[in-house]
C-alpha positions as CSV (number, residue, x, y, z in Angstrom):
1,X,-56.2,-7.5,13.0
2,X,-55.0,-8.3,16.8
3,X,-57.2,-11.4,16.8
4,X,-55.0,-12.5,13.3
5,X,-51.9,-11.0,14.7
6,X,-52.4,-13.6,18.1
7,X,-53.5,-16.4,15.6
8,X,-50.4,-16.1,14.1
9,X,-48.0,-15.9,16.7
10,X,-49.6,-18.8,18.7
11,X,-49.0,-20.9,15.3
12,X,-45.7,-19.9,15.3
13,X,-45.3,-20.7,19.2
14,X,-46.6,-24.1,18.1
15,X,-44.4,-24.8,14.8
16,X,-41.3,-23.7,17.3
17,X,-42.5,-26.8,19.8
18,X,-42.7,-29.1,17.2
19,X,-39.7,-28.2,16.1
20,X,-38.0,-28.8,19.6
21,X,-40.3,-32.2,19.8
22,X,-42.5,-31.3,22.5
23,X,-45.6,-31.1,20.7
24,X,-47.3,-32.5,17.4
25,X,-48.8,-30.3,15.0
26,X,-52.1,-31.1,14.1
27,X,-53.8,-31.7,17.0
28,X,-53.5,-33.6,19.9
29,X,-53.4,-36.7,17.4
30,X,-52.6,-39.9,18.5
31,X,-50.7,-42.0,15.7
32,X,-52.1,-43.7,12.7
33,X,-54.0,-46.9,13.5
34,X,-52.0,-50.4,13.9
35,X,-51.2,-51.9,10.7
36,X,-49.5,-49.5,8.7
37,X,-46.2,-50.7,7.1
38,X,-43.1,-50.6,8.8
39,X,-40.8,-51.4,6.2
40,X,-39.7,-48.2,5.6
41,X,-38.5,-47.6,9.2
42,X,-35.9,-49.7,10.9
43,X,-35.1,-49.6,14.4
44,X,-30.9,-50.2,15.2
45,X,-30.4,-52.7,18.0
46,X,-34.1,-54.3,17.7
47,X,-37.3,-53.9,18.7
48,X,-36.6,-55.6,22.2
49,X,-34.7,-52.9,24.3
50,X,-34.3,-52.5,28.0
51,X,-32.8,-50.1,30.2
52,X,-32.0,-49.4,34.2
53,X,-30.7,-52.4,34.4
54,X,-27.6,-51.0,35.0
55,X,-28.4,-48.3,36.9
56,X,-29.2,-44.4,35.7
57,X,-26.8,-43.8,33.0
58,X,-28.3,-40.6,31.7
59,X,-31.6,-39.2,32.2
60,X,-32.7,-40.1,28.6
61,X,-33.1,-43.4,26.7
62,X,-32.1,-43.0,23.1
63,X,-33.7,-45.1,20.5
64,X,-32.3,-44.8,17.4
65,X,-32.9,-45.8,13.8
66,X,-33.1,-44.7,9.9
67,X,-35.9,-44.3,7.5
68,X,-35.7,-45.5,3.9
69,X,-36.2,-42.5,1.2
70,X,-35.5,-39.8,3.3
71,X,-36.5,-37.1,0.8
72,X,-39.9,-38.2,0.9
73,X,-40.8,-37.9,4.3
74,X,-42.8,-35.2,5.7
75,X,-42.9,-35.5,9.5
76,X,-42.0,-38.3,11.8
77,X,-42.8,-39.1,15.6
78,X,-42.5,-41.4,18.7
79,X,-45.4,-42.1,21.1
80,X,-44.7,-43.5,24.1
81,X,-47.6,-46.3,25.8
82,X,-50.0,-44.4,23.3
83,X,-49.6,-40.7,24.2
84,X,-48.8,-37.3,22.3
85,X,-46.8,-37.5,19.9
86,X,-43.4,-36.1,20.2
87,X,-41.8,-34.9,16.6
88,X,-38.3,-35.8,15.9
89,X,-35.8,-34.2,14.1
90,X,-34.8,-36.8,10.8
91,X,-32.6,-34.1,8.8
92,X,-28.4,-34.1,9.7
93,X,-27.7,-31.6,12.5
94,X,-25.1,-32.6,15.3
95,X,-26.3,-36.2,16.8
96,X,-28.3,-36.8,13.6
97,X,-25.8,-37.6,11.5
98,X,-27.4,-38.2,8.1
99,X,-30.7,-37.2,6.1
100,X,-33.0,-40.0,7.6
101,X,-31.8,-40.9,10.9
102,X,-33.2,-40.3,14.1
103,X,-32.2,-40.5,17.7
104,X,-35.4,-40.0,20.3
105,X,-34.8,-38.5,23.9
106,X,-37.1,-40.5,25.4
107,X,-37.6,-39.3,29.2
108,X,-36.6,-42.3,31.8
109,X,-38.8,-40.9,34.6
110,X,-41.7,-41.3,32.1
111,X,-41.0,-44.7,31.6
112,X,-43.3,-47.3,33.7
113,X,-41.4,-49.9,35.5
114,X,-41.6,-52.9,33.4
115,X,-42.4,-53.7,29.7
116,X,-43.3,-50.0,27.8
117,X,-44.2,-49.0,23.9
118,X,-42.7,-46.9,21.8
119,X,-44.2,-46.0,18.3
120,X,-42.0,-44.6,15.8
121,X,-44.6,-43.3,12.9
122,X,-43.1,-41.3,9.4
123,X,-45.7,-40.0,7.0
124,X,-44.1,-39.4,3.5
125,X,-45.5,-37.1,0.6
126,X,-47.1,-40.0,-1.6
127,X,-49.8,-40.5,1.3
128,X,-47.9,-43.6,2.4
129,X,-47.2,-44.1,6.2
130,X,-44.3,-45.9,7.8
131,X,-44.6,-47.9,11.6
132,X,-42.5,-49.4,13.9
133,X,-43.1,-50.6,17.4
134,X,-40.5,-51.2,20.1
135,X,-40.7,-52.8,23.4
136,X,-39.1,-51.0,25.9
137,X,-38.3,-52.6,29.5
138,X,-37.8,-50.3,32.3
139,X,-35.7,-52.3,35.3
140,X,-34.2,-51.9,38.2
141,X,-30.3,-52.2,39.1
142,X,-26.8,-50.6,39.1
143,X,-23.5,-50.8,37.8
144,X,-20.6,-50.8,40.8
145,X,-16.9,-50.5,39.5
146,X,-14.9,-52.2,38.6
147,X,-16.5,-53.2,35.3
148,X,-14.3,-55.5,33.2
149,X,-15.6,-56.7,29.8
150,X,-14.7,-59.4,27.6
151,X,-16.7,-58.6,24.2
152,X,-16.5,-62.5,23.4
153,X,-18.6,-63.3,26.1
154,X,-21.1,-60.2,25.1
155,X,-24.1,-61.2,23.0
156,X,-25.7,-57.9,23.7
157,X,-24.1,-54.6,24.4
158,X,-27.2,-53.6,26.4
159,X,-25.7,-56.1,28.9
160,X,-23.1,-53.8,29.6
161,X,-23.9,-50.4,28.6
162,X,-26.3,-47.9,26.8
163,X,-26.3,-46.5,23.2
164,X,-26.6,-43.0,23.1
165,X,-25.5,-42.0,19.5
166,X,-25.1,-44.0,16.3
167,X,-25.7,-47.3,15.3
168,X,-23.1,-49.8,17.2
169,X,-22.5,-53.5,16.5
170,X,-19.9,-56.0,17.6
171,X,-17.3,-57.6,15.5
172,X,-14.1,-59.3,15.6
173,X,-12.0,-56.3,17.7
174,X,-14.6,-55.1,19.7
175,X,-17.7,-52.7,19.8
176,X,-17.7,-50.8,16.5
177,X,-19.8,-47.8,15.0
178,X,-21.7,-49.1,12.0
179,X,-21.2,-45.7,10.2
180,X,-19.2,-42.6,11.1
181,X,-20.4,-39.2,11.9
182,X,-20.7,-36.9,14.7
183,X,-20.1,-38.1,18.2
184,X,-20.7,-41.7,18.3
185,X,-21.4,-42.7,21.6
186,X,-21.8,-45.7,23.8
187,X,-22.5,-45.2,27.7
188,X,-20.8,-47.1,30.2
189,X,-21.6,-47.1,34.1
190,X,-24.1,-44.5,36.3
191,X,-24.7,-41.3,37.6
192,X,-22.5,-42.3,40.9
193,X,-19.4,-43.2,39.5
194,X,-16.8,-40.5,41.0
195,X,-13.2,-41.5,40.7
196,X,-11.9,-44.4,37.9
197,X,-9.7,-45.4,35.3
198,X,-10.2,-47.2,32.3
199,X,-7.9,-49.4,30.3
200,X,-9.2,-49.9,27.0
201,X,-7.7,-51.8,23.4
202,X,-8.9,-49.8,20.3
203,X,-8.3,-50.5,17.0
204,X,-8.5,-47.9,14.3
205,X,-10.4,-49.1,11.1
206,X,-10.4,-45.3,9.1
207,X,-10.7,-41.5,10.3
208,X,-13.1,-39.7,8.0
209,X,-12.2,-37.5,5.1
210,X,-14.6,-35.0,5.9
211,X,-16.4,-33.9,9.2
212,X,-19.6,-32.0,9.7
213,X,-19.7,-28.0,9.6
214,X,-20.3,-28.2,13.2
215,X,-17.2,-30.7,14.0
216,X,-14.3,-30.5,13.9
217,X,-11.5,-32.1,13.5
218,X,-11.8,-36.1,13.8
219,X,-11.5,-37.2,17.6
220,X,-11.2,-40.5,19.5
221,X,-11.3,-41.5,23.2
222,X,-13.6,-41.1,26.0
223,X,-15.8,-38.5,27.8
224,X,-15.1,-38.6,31.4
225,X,-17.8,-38.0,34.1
226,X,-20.7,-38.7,31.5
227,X,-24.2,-38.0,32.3
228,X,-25.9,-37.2,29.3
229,X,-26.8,-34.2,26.8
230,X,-28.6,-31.2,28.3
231,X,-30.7,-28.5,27.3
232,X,-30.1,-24.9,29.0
233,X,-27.2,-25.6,31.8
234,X,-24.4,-22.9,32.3
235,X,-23.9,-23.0,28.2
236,X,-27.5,-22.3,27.7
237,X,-27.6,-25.0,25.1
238,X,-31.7,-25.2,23.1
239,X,-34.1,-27.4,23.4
240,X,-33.8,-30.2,21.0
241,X,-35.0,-33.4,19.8
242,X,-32.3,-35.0,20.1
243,X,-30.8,-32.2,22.8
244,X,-27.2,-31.5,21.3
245,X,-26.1,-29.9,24.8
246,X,-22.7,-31.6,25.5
247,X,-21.9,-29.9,28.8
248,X,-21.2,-30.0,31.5
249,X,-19.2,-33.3,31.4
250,X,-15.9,-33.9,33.4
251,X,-13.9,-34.0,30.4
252,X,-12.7,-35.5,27.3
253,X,-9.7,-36.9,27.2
254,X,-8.9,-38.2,23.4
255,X,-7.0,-38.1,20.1
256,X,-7.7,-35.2,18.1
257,X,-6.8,-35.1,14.5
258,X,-6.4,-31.5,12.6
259,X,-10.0,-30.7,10.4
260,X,-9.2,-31.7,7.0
261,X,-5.9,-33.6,7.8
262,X,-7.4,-36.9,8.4
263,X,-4.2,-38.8,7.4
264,X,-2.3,-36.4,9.5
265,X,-0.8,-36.5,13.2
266,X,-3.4,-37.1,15.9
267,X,-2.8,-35.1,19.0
268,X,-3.2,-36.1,22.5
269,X,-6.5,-33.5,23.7
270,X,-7.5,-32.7,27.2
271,X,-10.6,-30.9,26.6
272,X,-12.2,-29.0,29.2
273,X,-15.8,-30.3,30.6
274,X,-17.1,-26.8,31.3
275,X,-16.0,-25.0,28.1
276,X,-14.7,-25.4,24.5
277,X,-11.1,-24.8,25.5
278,X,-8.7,-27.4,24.8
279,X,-4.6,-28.1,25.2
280,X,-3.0,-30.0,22.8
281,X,0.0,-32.0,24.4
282,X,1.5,-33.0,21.4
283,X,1.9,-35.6,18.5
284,X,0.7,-38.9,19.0
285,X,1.4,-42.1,16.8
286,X,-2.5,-43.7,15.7
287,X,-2.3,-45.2,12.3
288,X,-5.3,-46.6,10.8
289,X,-5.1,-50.7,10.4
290,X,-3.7,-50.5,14.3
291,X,-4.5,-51.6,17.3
292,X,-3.4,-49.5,21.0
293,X,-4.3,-49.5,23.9
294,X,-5.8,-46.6,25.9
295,X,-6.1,-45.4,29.4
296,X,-8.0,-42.6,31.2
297,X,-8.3,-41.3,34.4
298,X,-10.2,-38.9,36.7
299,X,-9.5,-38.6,40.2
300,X,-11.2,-36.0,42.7
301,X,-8.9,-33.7,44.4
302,X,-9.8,-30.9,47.6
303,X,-12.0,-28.5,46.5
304,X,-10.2,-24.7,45.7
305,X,-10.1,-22.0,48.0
306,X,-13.3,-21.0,45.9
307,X,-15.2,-23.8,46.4
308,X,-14.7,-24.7,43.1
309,X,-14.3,-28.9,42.5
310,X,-11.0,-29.6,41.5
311,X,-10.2,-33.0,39.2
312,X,-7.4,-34.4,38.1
313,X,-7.1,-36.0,34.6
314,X,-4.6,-38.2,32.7
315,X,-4.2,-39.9,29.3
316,X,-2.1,-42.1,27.2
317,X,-1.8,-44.2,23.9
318,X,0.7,-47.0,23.5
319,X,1.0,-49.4,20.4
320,X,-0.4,-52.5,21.1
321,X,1.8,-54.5,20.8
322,X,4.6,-52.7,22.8
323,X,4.8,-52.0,26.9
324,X,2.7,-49.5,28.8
325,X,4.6,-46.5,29.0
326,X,6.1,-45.2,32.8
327,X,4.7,-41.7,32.0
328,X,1.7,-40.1,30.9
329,X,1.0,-38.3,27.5
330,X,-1.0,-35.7,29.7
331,X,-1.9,-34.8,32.9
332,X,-4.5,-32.0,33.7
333,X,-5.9,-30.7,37.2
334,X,-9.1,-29.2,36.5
335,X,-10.7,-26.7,38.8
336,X,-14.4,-25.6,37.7
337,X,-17.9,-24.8,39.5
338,X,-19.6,-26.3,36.6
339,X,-17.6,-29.5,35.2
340,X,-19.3,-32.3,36.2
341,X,-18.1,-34.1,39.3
342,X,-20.0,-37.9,38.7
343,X,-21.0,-39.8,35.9
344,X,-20.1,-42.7,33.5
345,X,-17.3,-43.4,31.1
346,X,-19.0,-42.6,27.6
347,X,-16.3,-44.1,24.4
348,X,-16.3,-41.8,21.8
349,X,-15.8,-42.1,17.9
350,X,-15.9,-38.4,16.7
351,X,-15.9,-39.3,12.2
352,X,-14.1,-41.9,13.2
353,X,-14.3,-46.2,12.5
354,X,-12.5,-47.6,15.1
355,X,-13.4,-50.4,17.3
356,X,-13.3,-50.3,21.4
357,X,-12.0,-53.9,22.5
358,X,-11.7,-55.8,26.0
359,X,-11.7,-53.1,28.4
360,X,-11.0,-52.7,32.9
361,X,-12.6,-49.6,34.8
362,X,-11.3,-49.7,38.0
363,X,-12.3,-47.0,40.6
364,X,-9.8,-45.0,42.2
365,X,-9.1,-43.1,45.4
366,X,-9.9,-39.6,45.8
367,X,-6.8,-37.6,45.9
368,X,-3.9,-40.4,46.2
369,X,-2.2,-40.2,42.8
370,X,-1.7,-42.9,40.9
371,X,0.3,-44.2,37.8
């Protein structure tokens, strides 16, 4: 009985790994042999990715992609330069935002410097197997402020940023999320990047009908001080694959629409980046089949008496087509020993089509307020 008992739980122990991605069950396999078909697997942004280029954005690369007949696959996997497979989660939950899509953490640190492998493998209940390979390039360089792009003269928005959620491509008004769902995101600058504001045109397409359980209300803007998801940190988030963790950040400063009232008033949101709470600072005109202009701010201030970093915020939305307005629609000072103090601008489409246009960051200086 005890030696059963230990069999069992050390199956479990392993089914809970897999789960998480950190293991393959059965075995220490590698993947299937070379050759097996990859139509059924496709890989968004192509098979030739790079990263570090622009410095260290997050700590994970995300590759991202879709399988065809979802409902028939059993497991599915990433290998990177021919090692354990890693499982990956290809049901909707969070940053997976449909039945068949998958978003690998991929560690940087276990990326070699120069030209790596990644094999995506799906195995599906008719005995049929699914392959893709990607060519990752690990670089070297960095991404000083300020940053000003010009999507006409972008043919790649790995030139200028990293994908972190969703499948992104570039059209007439900008950089736009192929599909909506939960917390599209696109990654822009590094790990250093303190004190900044960003000027940003956005047009908005459609806002969702519907959001996820897990959701929401619709939201559109930018996270501020981005440095990627986390697993455990000061909200004890789980181990996943993709991790879901979405703090600490510095904040998020966006629209927020009401769940369920997507053709309602959208409401200017400073939300916290050390804790679900939020302040709504009223109603904001953002019409779908418009185009405004948005600007964000974050802006160290002297630490509290506690030692706690204190940060202050801003954010407003104008039409267009109108002048900037003189004031604000918010401004926050943020005092917290766990909001994140550094890190990138990430843009945000939260069930939301809308398309991120020509853009400025331009870095600010700590503690002199400006308009």
């Amino acid at each position: 009985m005890p030696e059963r008992l230990a069999s069992k739980r050390l199956l479990l122990s392993l089914s809970a790994l897999a789960v998480a991605g950190l293991v393959g069950l059965g075995a220490i396999d590698r993947l299937a042999p070379a050759g097996a078909a990859s139509s059924r697997i496709e890989i968004w942004h192509g098979t030739e990715q790079k990263v570090g280029h622009l410095g260290r954005g997050q700590d994970d690369f995300n590759l991202m992609g879709r399988i065809e007949n979802p409902r028939d696959l059993l497991s599915l996997q990433y290998a990177l330069n021919g090692s354990i497979p890693v499982e990956l989660n290809f049901r909707a939950y969070r940053r997976v935002a449909m039945d068949g899509h998958f978003n690998a953490d991929i560690p940087i640190a276990a990326l070699a410097p120069g030209r790596n492998t990644v094999e995506i493998e799906g195995r599906f209940a008719n005995g049929g197997v699914g392959r893709q390979t990607v060519t990752l390039d690990r670089r070297s360089g960095a991404s000083p402020l300020p940053v000003q792009i010009d999507w006409s003269t972008v043919s790649d928005p790995q030139d200028v940023g990293q994908y972190v959620d969703g499948h992104w491509r570039l059209g007439e008004d900008g950089l736009r999320p192929a599909h909506m769902g939960y917390d599209r995101l696109f990654l822009i600058g590094d790990e250093s990047w303190q004190d900044y504001q960003i000027t940003a045109v956005v047009t908005i397409h459609e806002v969702a009908p519907e959001t996820g359980p897990l959701s929401g209300g619709n939201g559109l803007g930018v996270v501020l001080r981005f440095t990627g998801h986390v697993a455990g940190g000061p909200r004890r988030f789980p181990i996943a694959q993709p991790k879901w963790g979405y703090q600490p950040v510095g904040s998020i400063a966006w629209l927020r629409w009401t769940r369920g009232r997507p053709a309602g008033a959208a409401f200017a949101q400073f939300l916290r980046g050390d804790s679900n709470d939020k302040t709504n600072h009223g109603e904001v005109e953002a019409r779908a089949g418009e185009t405004y202009v948005l600007k964000a701010l974050c802006q160290t201030l002297p630490d509290d008496e506690h030692g706690r970093g204190v940060t202050r915020y801003a954010f407003k939305l104008w039409h267009a087509a109108a002048a900037e307005p003189q004031a604000w629609d918010w401004e926050q000072v943020q005092a917290s020993a766990d909001a994140l103090r550094r890190g990138g601008v990430a843009l945000v489409a939260h069930h939301v089509d809308a398309s991120f246009g020509d853009m400025a960051i331009v870095p600010l200086a700590p503690g002199s307020p400006q308009s």
